[in-house]
Backbone as XML, in Angstrom:
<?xml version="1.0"?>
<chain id="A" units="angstrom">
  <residue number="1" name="UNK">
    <atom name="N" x="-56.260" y="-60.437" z="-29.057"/>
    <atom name="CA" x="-56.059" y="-61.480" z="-28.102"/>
    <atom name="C" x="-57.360" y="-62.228" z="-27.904"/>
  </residue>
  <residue number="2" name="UNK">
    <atom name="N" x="-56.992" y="-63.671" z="-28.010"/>
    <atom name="CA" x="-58.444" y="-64.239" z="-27.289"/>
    <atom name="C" x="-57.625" y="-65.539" z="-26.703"/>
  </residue>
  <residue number="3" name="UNK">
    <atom name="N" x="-58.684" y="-66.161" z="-25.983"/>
    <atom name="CA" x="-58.388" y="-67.494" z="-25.002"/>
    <atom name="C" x="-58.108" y="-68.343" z="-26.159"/>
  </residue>
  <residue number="4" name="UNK">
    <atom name="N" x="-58.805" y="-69.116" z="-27.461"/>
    <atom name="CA" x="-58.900" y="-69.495" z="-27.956"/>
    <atom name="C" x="-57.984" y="-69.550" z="-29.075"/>
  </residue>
  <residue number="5" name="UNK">
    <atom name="N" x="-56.626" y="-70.651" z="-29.197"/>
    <atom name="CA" x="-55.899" y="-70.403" z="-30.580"/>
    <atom name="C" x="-56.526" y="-70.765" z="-31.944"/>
  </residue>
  <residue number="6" name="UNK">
    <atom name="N" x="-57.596" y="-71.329" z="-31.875"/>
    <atom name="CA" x="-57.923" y="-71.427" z="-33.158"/>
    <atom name="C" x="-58.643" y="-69.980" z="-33.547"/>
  </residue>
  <residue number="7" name="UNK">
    <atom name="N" x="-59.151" y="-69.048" z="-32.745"/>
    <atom name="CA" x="-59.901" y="-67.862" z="-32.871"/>
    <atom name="C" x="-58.629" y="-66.806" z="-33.247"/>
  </residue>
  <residue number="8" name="UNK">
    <atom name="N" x="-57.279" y="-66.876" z="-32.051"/>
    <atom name="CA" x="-56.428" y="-66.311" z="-32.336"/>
    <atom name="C" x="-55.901" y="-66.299" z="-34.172"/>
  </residue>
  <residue number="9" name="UNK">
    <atom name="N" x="-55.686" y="-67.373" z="-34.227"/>
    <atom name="CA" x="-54.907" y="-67.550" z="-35.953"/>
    <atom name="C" x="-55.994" y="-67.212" z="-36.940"/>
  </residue>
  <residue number="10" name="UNK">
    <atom name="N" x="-57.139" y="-67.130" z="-36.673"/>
    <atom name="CA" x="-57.903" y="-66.825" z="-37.683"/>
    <atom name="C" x="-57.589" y="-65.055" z="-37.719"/>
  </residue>
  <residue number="11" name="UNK">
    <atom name="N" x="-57.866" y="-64.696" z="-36.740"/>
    <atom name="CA" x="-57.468" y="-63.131" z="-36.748"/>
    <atom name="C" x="-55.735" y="-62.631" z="-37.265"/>
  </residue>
  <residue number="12" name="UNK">
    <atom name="N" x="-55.540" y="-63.313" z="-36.339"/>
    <atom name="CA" x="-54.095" y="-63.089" z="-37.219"/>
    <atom name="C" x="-53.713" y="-63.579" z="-38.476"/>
  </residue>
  <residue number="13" name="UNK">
    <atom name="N" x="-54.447" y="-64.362" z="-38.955"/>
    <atom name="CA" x="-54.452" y="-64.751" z="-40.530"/>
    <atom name="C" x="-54.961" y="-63.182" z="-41.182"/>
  </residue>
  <residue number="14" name="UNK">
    <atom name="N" x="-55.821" y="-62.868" z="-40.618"/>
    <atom name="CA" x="-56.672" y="-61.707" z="-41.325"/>
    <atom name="C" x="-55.890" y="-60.162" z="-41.449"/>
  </residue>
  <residue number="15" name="UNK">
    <atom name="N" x="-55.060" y="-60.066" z="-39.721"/>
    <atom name="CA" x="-54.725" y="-58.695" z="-39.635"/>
    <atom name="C" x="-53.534" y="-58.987" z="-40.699"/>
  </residue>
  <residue number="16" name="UNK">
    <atom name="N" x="-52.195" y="-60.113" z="-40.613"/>
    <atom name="CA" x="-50.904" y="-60.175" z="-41.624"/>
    <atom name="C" x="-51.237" y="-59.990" z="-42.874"/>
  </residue>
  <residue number="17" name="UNK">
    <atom name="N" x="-53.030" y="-60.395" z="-43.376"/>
    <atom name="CA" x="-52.925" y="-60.132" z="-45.105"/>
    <atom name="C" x="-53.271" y="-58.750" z="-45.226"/>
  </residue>
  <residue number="18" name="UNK">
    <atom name="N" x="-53.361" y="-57.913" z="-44.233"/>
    <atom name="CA" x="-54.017" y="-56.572" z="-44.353"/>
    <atom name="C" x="-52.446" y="-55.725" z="-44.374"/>
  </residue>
  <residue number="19" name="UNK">
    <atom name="N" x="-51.347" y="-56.843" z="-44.005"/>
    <atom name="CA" x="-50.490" y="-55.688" z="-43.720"/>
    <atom name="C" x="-49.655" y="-55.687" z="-42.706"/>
  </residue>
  <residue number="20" name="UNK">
    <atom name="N" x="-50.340" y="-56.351" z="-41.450"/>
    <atom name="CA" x="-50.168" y="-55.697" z="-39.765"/>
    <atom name="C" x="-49.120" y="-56.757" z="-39.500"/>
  </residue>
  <residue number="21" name="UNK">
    <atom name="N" x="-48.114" y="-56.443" z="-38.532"/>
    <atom name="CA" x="-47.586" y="-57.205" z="-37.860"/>
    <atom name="C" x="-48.211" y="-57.436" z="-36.280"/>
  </residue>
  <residue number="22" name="UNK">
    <atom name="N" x="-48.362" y="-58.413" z="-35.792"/>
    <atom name="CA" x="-49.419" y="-59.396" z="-34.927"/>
    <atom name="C" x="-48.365" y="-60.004" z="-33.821"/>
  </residue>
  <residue number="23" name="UNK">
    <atom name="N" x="-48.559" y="-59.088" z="-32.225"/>
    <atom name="CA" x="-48.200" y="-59.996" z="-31.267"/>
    <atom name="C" x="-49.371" y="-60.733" z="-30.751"/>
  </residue>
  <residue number="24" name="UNK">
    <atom name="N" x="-49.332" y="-62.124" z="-30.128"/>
    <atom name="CA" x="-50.519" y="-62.886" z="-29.656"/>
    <atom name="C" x="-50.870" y="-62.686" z="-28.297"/>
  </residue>
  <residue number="25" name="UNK">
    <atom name="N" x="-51.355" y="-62.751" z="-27.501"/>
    <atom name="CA" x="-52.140" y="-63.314" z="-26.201"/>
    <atom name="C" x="-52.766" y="-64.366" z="-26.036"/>
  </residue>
  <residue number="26" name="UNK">
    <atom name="N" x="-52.641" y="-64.572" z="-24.917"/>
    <atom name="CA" x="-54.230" y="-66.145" z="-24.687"/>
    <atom name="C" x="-54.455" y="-65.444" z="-23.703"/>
  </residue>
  <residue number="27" name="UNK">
    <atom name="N" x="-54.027" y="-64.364" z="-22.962"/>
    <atom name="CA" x="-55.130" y="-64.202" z="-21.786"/>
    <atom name="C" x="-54.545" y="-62.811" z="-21.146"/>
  </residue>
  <residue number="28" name="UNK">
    <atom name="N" x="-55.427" y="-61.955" z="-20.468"/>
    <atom name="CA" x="-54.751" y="-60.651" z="-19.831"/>
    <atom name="C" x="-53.841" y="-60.608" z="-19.494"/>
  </residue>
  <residue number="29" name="UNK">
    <atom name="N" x="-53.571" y="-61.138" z="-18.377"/>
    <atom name="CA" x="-51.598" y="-60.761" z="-18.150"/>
    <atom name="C" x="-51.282" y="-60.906" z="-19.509"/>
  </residue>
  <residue number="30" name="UNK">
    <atom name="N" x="-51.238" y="-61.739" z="-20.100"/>
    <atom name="CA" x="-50.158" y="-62.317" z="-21.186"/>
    <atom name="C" x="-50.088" y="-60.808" z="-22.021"/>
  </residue>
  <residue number="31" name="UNK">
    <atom name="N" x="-51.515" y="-60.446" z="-21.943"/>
    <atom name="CA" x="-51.309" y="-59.371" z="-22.683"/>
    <atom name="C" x="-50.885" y="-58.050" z="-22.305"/>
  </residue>
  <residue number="32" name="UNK">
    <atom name="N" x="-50.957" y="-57.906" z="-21.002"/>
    <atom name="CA" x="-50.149" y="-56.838" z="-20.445"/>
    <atom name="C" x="-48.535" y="-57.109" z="-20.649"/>
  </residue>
  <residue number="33" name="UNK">
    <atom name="N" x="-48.342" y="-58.479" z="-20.292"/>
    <atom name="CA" x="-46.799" y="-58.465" z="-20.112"/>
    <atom name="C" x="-46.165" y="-58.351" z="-21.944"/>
  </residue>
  <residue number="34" name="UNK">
    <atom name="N" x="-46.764" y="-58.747" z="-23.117"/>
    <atom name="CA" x="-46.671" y="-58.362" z="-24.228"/>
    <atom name="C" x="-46.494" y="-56.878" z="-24.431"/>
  </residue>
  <residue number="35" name="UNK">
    <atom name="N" x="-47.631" y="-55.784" z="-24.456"/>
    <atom name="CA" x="-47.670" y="-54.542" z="-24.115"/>
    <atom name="C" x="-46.455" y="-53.798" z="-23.597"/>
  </residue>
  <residue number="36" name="UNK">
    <atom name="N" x="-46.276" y="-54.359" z="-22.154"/>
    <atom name="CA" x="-44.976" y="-53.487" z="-21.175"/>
    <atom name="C" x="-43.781" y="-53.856" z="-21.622"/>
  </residue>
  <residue number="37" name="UNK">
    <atom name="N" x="-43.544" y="-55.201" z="-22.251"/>
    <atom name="CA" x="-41.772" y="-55.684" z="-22.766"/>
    <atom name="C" x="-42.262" y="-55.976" z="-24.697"/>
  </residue>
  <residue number="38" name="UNK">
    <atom name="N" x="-42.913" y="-54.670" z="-25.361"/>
    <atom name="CA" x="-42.622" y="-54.890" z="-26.693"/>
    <atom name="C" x="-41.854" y="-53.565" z="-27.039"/>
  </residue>
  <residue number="39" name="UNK">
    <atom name="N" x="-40.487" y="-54.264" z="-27.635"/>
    <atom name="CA" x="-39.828" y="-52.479" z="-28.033"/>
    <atom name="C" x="-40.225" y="-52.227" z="-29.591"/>
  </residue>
  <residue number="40" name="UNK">
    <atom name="N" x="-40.949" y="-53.285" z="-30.142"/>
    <atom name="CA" x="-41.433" y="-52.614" z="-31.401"/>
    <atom name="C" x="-42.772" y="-51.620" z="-31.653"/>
  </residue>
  <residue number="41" name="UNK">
    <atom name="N" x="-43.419" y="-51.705" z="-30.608"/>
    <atom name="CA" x="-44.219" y="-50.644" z="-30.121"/>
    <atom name="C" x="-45.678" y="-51.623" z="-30.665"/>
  </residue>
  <residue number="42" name="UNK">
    <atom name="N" x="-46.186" y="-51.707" z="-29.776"/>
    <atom name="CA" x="-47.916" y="-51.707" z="-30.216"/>
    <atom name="C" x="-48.686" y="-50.918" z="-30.304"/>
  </residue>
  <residue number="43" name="UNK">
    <atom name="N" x="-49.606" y="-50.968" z="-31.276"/>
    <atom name="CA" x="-50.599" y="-49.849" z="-31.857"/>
    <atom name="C" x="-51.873" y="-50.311" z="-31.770"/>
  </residue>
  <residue number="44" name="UNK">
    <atom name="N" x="-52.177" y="-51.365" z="-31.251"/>
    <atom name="CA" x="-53.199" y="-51.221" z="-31.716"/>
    <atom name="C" x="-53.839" y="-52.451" z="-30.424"/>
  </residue>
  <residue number="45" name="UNK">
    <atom name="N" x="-54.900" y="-53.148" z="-29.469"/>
    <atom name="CA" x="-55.218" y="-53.835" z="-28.907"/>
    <atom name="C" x="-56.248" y="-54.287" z="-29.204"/>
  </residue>
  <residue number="46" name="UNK">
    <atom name="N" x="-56.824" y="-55.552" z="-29.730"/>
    <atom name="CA" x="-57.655" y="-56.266" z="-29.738"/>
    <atom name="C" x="-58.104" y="-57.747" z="-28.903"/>
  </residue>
  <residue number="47" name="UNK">
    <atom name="N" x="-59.108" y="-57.454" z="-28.470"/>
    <atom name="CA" x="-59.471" y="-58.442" z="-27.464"/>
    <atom name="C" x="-60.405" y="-58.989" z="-27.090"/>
  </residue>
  <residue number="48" name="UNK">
    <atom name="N" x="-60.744" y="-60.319" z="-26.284"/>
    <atom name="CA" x="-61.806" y="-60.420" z="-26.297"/>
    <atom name="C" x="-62.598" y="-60.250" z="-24.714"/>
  </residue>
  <residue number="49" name="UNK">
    <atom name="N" x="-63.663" y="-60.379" z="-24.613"/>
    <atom name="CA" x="-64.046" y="-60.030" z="-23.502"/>
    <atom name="C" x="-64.153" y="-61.136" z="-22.664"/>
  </residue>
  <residue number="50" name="UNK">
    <atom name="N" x="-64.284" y="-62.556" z="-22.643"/>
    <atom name="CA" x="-64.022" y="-62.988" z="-21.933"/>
    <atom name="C" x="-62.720" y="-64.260" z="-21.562"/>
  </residue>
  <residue number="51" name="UNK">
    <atom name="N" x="-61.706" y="-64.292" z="-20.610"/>
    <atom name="CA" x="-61.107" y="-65.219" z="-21.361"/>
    <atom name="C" x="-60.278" y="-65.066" z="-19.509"/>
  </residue>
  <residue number="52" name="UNK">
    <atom name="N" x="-59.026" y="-65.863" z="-19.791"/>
    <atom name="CA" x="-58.885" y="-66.372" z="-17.949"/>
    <atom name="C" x="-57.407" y="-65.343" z="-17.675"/>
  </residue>
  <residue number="53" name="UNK">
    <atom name="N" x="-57.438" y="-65.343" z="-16.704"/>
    <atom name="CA" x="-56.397" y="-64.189" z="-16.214"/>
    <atom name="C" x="-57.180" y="-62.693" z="-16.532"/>
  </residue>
  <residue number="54" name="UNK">
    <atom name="N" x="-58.112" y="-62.426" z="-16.091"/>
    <atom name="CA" x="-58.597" y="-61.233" z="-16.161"/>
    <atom name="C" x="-59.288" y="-61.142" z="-17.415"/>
  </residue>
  <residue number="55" name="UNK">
    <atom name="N" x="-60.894" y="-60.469" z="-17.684"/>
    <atom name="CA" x="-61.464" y="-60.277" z="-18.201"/>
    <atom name="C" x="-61.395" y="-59.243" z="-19.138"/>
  </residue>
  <residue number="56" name="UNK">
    <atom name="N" x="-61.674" y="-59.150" z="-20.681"/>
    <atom name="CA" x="-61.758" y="-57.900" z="-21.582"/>
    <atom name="C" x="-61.845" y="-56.652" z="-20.815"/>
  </residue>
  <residue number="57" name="UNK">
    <atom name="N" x="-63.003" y="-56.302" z="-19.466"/>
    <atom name="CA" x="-62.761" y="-54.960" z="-19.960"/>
    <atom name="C" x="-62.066" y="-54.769" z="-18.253"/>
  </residue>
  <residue number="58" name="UNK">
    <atom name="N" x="-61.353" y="-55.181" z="-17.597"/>
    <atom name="CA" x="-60.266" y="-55.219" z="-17.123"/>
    <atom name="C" x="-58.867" y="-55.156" z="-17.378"/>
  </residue>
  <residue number="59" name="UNK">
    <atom name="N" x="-58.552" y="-55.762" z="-19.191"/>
    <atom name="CA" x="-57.546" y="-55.317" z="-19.708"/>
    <atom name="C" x="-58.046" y="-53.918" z="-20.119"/>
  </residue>
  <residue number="60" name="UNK">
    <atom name="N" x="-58.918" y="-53.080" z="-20.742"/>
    <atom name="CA" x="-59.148" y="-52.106" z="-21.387"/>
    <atom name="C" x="-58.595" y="-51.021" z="-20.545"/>
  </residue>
  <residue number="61" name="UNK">
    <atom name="N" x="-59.293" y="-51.293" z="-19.365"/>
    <atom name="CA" x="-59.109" y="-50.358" z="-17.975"/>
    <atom name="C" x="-57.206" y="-50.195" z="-18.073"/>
  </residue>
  <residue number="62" name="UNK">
    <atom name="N" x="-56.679" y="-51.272" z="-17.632"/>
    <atom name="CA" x="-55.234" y="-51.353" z="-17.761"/>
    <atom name="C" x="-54.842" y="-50.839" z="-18.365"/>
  </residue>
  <residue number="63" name="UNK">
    <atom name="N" x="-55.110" y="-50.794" z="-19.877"/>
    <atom name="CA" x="-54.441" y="-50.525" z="-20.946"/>
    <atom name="C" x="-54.455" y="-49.046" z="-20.898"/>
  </residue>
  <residue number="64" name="UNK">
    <atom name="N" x="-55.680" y="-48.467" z="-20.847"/>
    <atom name="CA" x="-56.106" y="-47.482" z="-21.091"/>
    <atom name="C" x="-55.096" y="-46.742" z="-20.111"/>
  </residue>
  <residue number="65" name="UNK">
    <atom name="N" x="-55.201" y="-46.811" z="-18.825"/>
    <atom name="CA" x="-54.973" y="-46.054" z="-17.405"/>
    <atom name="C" x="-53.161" y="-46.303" z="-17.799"/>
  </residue>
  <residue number="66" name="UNK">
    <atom name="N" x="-52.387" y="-46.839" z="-18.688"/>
    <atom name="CA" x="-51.115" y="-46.989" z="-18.938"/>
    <atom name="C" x="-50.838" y="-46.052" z="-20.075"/>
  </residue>
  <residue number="67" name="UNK">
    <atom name="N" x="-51.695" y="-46.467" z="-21.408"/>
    <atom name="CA" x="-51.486" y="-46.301" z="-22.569"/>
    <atom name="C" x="-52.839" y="-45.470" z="-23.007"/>
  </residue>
  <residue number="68" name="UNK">
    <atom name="N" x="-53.341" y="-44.096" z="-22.295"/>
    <atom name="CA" x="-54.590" y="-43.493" z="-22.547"/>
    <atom name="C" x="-55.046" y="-43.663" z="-23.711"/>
  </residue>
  <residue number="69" name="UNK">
    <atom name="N" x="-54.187" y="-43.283" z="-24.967"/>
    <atom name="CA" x="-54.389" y="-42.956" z="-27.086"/>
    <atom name="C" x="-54.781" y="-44.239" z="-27.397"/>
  </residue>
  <residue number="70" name="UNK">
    <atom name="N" x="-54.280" y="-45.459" z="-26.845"/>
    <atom name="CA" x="-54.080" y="-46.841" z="-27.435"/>
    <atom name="C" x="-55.448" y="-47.358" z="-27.927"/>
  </residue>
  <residue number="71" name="UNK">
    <atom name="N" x="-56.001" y="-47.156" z="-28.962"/>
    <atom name="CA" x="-57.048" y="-47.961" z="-29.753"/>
    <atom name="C" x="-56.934" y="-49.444" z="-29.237"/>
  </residue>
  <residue number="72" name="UNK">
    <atom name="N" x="-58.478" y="-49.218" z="-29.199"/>
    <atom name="CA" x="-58.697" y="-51.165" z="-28.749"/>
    <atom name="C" x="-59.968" y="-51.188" z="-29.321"/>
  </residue>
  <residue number="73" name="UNK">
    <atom name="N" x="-59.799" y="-52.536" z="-29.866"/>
    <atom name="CA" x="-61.199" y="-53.531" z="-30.439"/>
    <atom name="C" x="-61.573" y="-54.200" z="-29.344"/>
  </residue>
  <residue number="74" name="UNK">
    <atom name="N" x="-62.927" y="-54.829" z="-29.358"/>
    <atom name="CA" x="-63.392" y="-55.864" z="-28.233"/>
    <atom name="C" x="-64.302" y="-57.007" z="-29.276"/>
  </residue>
  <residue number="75" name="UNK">
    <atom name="N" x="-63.892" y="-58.481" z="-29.347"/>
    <atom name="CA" x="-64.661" y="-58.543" z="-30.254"/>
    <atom name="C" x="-64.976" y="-59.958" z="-29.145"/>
  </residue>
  <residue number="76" name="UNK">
    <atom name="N" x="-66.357" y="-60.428" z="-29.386"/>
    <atom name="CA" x="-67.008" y="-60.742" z="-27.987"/>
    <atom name="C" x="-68.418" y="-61.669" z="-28.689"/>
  </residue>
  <residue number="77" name="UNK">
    <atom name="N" x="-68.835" y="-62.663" z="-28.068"/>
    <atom name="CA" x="-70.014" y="-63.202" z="-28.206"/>
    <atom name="C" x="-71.193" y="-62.962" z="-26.669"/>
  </residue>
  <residue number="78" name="UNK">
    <atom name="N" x="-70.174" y="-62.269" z="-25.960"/>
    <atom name="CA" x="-71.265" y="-61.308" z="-24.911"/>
    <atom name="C" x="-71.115" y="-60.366" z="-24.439"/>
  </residue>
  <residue number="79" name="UNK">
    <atom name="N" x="-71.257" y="-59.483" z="-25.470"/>
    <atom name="CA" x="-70.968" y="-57.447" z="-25.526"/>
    <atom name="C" x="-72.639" y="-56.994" z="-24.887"/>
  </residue>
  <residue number="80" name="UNK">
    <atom name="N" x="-73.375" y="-57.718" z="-24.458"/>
    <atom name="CA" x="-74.633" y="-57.028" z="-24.432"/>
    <atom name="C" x="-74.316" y="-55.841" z="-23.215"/>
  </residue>
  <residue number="81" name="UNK">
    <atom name="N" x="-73.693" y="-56.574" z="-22.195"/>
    <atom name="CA" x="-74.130" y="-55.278" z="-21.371"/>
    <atom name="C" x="-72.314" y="-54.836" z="-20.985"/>
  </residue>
  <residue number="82" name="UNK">
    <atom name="N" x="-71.438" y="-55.018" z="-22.320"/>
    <atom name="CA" x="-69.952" y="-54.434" z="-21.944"/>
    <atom name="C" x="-70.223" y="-53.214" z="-21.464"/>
  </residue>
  <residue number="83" name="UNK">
    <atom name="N" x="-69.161" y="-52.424" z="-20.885"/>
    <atom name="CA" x="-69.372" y="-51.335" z="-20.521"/>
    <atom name="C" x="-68.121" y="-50.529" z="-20.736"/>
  </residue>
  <residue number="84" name="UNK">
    <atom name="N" x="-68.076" y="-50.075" z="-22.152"/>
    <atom name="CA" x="-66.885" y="-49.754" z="-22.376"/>
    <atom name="C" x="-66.968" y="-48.532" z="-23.455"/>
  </residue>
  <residue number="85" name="UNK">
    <atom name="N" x="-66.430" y="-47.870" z="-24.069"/>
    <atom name="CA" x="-66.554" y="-46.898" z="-24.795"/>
    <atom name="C" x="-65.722" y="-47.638" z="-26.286"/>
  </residue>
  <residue number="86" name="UNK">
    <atom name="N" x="-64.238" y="-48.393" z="-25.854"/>
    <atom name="CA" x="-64.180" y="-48.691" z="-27.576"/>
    <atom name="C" x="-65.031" y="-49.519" z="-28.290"/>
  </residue>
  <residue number="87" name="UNK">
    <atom name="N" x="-65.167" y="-49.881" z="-29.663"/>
    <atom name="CA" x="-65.450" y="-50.276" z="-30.653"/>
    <atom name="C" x="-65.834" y="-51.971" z="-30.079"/>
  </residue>
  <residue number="88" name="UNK">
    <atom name="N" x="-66.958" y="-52.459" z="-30.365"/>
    <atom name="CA" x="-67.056" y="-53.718" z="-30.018"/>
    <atom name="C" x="-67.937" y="-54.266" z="-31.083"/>
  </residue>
  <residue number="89" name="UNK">
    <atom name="N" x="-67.093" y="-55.868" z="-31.306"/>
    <atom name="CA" x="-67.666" y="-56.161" z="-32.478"/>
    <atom name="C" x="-68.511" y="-57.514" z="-32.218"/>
  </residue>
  <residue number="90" name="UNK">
    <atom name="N" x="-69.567" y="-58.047" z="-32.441"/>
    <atom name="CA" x="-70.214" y="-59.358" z="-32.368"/>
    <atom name="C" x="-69.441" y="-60.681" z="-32.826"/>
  </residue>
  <residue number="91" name="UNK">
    <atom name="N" x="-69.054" y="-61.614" z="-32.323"/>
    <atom name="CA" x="-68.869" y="-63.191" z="-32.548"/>
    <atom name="C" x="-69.932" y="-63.324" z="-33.351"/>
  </residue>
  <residue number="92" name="UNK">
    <atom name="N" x="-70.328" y="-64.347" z="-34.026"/>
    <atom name="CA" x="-68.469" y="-64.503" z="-34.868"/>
    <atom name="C" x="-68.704" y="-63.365" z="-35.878"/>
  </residue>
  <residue number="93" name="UNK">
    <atom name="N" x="-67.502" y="-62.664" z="-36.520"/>
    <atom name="CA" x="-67.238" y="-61.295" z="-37.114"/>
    <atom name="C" x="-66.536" y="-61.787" z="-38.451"/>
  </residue>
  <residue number="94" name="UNK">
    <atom name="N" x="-66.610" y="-61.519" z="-39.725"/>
    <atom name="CA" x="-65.821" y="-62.137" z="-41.188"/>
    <atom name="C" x="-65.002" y="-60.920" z="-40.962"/>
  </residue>
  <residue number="95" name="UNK">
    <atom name="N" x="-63.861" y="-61.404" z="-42.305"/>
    <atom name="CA" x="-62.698" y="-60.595" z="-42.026"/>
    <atom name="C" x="-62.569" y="-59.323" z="-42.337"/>
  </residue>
  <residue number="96" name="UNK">
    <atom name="N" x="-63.381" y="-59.054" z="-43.406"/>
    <atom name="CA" x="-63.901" y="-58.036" z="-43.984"/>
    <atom name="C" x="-64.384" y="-56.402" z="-42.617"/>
  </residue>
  <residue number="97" name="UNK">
    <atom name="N" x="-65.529" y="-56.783" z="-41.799"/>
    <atom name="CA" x="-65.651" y="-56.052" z="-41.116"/>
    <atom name="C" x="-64.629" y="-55.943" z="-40.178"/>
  </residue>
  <residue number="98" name="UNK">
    <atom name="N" x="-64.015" y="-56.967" z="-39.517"/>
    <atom name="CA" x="-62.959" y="-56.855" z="-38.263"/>
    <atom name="C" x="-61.436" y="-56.363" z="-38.843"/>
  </residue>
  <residue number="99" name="UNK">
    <atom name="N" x="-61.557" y="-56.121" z="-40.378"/>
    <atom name="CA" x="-60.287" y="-55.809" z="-40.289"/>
    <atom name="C" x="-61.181" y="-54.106" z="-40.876"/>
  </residue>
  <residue number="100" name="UNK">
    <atom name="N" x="-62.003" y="-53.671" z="-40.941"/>
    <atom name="CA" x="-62.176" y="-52.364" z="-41.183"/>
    <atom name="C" x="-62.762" y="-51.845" z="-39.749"/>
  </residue>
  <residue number="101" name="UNK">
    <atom name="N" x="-63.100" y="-52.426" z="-38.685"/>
    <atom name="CA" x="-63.188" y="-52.323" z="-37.435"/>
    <atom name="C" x="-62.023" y="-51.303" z="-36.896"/>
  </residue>
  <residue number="102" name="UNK">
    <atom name="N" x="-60.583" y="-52.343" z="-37.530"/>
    <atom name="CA" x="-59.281" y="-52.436" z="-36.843"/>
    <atom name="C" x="-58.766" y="-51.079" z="-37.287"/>
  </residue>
  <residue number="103" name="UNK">
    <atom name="N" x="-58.914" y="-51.044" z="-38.375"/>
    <atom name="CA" x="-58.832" y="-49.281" z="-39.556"/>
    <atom name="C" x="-58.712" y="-48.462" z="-39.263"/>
  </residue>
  <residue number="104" name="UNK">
    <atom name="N" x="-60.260" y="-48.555" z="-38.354"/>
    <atom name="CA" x="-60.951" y="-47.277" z="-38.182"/>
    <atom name="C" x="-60.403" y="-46.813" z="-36.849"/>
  </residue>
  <residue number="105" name="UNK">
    <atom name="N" x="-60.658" y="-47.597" z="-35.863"/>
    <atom name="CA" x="-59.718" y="-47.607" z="-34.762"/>
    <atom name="C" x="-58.546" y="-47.178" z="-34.314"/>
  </residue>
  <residue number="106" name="UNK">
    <atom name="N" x="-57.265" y="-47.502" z="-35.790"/>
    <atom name="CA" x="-56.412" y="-46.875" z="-35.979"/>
    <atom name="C" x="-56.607" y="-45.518" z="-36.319"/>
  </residue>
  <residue number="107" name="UNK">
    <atom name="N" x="-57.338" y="-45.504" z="-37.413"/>
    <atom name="CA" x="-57.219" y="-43.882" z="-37.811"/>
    <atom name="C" x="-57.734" y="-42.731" z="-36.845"/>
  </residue>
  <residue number="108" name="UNK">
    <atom name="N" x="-58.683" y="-43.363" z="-35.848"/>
    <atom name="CA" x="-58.983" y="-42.437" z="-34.720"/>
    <atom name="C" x="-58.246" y="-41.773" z="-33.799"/>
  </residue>
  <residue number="109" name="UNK">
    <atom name="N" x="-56.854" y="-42.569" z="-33.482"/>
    <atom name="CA" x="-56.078" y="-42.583" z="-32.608"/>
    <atom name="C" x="-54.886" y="-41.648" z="-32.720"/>
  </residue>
</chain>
């Protein structure tokens, strides 16, 4: 998820050639209410840290305190002082690392 659709489609350009099927967000709720009404199940949360309707690690908190196992990415152009335990990746990120980011994330979980 990010605020940004041109940031969005680039990622989702990246996760569909890897494989993944891709619900979107533009912003926290959106992405909670995605999360709570998907019956195909989500696996996986990626997000960014800052963006409107609640901040990255305000969804994490959510997510987490709902969905404890649920792997999440944070991928961010101001991670300096996140305060979070998942995986956070630097703006701007090629597809290469953010989709082995996404991998690894999975396979942890």
């Amino acid at each position: 998820m990010d605020d940004e659709e041109r940031i969005r489609t680039i990622y989702k350009r990246w996760l569909v050639r890897a494989g993944y099927d891709v619900v979107e967000a533009s912003s926290g709720s959106e992405a909670m209410q995605a999360l709570l009404g998907e019956a195909r199940g989500i696996k996986l949360v990626v997000t960014d840290r800052n963006m409107p309707s609640g901040n990255g690690e305000e969804l994490i908190r959510a997510v987490k305190a709902t969905w404890p196992t649920m792997p999440i990415v944070v991928v961010t152009g101001y991670g300096d002082d996140l305060r979070t335990t998942v995986p956070v990746l630097a703006k701007p990120v090629n597809g290469p690392t953010f989709i082995e980011a996404v991998e690894r994330a999975l396979a942890a979980s």
